[in-house]
C-alpha positions as CSV (number, residue, x, y, z in Angstrom):
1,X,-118.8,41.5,-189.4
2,X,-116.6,43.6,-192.1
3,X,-118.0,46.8,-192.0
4,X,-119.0,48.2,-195.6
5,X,-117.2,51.5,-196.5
6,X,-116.5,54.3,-199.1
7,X,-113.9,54.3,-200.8
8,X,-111.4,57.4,-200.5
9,X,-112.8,59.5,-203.1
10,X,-116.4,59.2,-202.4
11,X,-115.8,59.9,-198.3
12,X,-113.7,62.9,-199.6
13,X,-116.4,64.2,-201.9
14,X,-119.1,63.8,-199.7
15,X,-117.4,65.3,-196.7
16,X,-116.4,68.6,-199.3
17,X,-120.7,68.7,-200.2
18,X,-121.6,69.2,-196.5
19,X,-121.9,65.6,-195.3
20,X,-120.7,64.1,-191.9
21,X,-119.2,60.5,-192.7
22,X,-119.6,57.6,-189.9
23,X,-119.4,54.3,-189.4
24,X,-122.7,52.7,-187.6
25,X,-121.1,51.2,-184.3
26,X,-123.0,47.4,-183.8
27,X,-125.7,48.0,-181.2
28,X,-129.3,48.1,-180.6
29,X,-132.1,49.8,-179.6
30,X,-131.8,47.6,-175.9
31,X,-128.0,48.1,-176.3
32,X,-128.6,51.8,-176.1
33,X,-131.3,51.9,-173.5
34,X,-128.4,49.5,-171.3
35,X,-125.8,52.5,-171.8
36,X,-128.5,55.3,-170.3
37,X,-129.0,56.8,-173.8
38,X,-132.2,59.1,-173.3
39,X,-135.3,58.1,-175.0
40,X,-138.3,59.6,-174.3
41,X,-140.3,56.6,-175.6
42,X,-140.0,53.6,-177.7
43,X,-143.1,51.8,-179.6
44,X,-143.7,48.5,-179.0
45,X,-142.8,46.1,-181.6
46,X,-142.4,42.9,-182.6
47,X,-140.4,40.0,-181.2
48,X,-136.6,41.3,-182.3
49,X,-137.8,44.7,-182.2
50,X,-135.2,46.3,-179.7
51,X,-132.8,43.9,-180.1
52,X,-131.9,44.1,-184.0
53,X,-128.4,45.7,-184.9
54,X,-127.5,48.3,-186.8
55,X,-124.8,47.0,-189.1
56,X,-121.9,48.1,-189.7
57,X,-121.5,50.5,-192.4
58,X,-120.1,54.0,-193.3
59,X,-123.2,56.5,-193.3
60,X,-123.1,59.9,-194.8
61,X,-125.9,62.6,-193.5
62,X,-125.9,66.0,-194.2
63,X,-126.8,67.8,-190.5
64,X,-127.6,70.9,-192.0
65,X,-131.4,71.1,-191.2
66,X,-132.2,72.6,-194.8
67,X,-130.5,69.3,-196.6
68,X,-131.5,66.6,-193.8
69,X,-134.3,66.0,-195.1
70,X,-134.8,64.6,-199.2
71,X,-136.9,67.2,-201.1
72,X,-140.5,66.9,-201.0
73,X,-140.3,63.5,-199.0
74,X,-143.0,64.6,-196.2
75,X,-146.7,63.4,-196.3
76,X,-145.8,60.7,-198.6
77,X,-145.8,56.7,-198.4
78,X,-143.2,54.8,-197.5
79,X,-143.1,53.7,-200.9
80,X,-142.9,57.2,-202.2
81,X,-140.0,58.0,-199.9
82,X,-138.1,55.2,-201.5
83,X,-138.6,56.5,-204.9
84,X,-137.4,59.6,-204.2
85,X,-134.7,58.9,-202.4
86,X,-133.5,56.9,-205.3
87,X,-133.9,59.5,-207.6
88,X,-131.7,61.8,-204.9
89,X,-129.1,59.3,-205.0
90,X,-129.4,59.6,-208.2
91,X,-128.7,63.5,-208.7
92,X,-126.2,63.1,-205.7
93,X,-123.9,61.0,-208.1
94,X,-124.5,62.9,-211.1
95,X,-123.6,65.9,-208.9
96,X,-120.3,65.0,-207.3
97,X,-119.3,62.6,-210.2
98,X,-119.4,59.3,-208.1
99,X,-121.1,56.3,-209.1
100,X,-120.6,54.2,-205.7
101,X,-123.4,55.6,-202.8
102,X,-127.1,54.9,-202.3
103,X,-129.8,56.3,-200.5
104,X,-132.1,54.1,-197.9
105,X,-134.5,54.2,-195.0
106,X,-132.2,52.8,-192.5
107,X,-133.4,50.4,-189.4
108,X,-133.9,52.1,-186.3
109,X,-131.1,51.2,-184.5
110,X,-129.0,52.6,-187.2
111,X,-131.1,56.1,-186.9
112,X,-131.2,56.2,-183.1
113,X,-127.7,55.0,-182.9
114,X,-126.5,57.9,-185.4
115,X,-128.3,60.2,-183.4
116,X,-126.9,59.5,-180.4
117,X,-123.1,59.4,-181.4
118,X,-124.1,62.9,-183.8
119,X,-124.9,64.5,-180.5
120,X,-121.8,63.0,-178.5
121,X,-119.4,64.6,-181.1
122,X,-120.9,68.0,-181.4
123,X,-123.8,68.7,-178.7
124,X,-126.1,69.1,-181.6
125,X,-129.8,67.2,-181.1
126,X,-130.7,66.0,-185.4
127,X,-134.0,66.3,-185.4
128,X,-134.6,68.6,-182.2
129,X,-135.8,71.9,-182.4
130,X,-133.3,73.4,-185.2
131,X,-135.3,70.5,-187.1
132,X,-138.7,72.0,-186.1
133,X,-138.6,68.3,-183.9
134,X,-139.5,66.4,-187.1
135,X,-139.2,62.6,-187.6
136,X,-137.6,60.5,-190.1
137,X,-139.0,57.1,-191.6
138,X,-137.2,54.0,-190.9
139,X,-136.9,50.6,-192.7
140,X,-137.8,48.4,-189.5
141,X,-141.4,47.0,-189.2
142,X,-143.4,47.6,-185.8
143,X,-145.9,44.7,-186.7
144,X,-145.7,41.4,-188.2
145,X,-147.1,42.2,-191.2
146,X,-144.8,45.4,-191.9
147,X,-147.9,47.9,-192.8
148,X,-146.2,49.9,-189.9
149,X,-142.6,51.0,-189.8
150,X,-140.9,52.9,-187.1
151,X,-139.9,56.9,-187.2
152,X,-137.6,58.5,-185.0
153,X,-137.3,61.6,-184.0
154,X,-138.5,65.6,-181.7
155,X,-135.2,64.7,-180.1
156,X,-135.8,66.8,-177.0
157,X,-133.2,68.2,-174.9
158,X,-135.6,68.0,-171.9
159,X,-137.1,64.0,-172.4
160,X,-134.6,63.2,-175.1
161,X,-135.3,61.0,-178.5
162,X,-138.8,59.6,-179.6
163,X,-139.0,56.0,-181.6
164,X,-142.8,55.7,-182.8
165,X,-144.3,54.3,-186.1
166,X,-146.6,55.5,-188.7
167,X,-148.8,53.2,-191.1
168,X,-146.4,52.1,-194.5
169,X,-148.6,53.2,-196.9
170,X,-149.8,56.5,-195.3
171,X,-148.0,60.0,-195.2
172,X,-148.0,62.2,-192.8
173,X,-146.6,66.0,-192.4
174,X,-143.8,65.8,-189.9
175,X,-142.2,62.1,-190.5
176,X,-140.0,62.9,-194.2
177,X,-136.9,60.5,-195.6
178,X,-133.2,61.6,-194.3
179,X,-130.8,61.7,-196.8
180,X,-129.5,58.5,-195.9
181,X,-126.0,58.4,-198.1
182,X,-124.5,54.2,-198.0
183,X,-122.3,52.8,-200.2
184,X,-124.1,51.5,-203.4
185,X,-123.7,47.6,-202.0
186,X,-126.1,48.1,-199.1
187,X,-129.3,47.5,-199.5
188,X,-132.5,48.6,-197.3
């Protein structure tokens, strides 16, 4: 697979706003369990579950715990997260003058993979206790008929990185959207 990247000028202009620029290695949730990668638990889900693959594309994040997370996206819907994260995208570009980046709930793989390499390069847990151990949604169902969809997160330095899932059309307090920057031709 080609991975999907920014060009030049967006990388450069999202790196300059605070944001860490990376491409998603290929792997999966039962990819990273094989390498020893320390989760504390991992819901059940369906057939495909821990064996889907992040894909390969350039993700943007911004670690610092006060921009993680898109404004106001906690106790809200799945749904709700999406809207808003489009309309973060949305200021994003008006902001730095680009045109080519979304925003999306990525798949769980690509979240716990992230994660992972995040703490590899600096020794810094996203979403452990300088996060208050919150969770962020994903885009992957845990059941066939996709009313549940996993969140990841209260990465622990002691039991290490929780995958669990919350109800699709329900909010809750501690699961919120990252601000999950993609180029614009990825779609969640």
């Amino acid at each position: 697979l080609t991975p999907i990247t920014f060009s030049e000028r967006t990388r450069e202009a999202l790196v300059s706003d605070g944001a860490v620029v990376r491409l998603s290695k290929i792997e999966s949730l039962m990819d990273q369990k094989r390498e020893s990668r320390p989760f504390w638990h991992i819901v059940d889900g369906p057939r495909g579950f821990l064996t889907l693959k992040a894909r390969p594309i350039e993700v943007a994040i911004y670690p610092d715990p006060q921009r993680f997370f898109v404004p106001d996206s906690f106790n809200r819907t799945k749904f709700q997260q999406e809207e808003r994260l489009k309309s973060d995208a949305e200021d994003l570009r008006k902001r730095l003058g680009i045109d080519d980046v979304t925003e999306i709930l990525p798949e769980v793989s690509e979240a716990t993979e992230r994660f992972f390499g995040h703490f590899d390069e600096t020794g810094i847990r996203l979403l452990g206790k300088d996060y208050n151990h919150l969770f962020m949604r994903t885009n992957t169902p845990t059941n066939k008929s996709g009313s549940s969809v996993a969140d990841v997160g209260d990465f622990s330095d002691v039991v290490g990185l929780l995958v669990d899932d919350w109800r699709a059309g329900d909010g809750r307090p501690r699961i919120g959207a990252a601000r999950w920057v993609v180029p614009s031709e990825i779609e969640s």
